[in-house]
C-alpha positions in Angstrom: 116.2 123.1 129.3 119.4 125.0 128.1 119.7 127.2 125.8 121.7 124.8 123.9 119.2 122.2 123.7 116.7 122.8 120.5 113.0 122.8 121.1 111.5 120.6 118.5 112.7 118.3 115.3 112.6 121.5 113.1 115.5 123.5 115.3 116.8 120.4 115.9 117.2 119.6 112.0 118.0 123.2 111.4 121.1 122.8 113.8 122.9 120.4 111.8 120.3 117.2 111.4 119.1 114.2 113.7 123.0 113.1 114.4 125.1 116.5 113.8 126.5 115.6 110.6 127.1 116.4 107.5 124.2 115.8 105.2 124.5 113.1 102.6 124.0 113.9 99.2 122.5 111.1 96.4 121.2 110.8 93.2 118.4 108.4 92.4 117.3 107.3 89.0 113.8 104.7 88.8 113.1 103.0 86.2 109.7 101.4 86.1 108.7 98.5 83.1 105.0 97.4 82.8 104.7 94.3 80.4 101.1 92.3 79.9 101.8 88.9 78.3 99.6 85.7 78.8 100.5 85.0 82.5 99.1 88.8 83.1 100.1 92.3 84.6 104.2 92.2 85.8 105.4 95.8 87.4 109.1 96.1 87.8 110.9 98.7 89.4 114.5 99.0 89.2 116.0 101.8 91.0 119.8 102.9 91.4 120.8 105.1 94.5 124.3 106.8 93.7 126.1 108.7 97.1 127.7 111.6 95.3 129.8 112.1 98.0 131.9 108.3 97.8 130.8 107.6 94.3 128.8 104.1 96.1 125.9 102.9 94.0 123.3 100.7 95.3 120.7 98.7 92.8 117.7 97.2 93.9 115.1 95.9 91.7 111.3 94.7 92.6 108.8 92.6 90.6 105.1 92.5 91.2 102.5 90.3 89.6 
């Protein structure tokens, strides 16, 4: 091994991460709704991801019954 070459996942992330970069930096917001009506329990989830570095928003929402 060189002494280049980190030991373990924890020098390794210490050293600049899994792929050398620059770390990403988001914002997340959840938002979770739980209605009861006659056709029973519905959980949604709607959760917006925001990458404060490009501004990019993703949405993704999930229902369960």
């Amino acid at each position: 091994m060189s002494s280049g070459t980190p030991r373990n996942a924890a020098a390794a992330a210490a050293a600049g991460g899994k792929y050398g970069g620059t770390p990403t930096v988001v914002k997340t917001t959840t938002k979770q709704v739980i209605t009861k009506n006659e056709d029973g329990v519905t959980h949604n989830v709607e959760e917006e991801v925001q990458n404060l570095g490009t501004g990019q928003i993703v949405y993704s929402t999930q229902e369960h019954k």
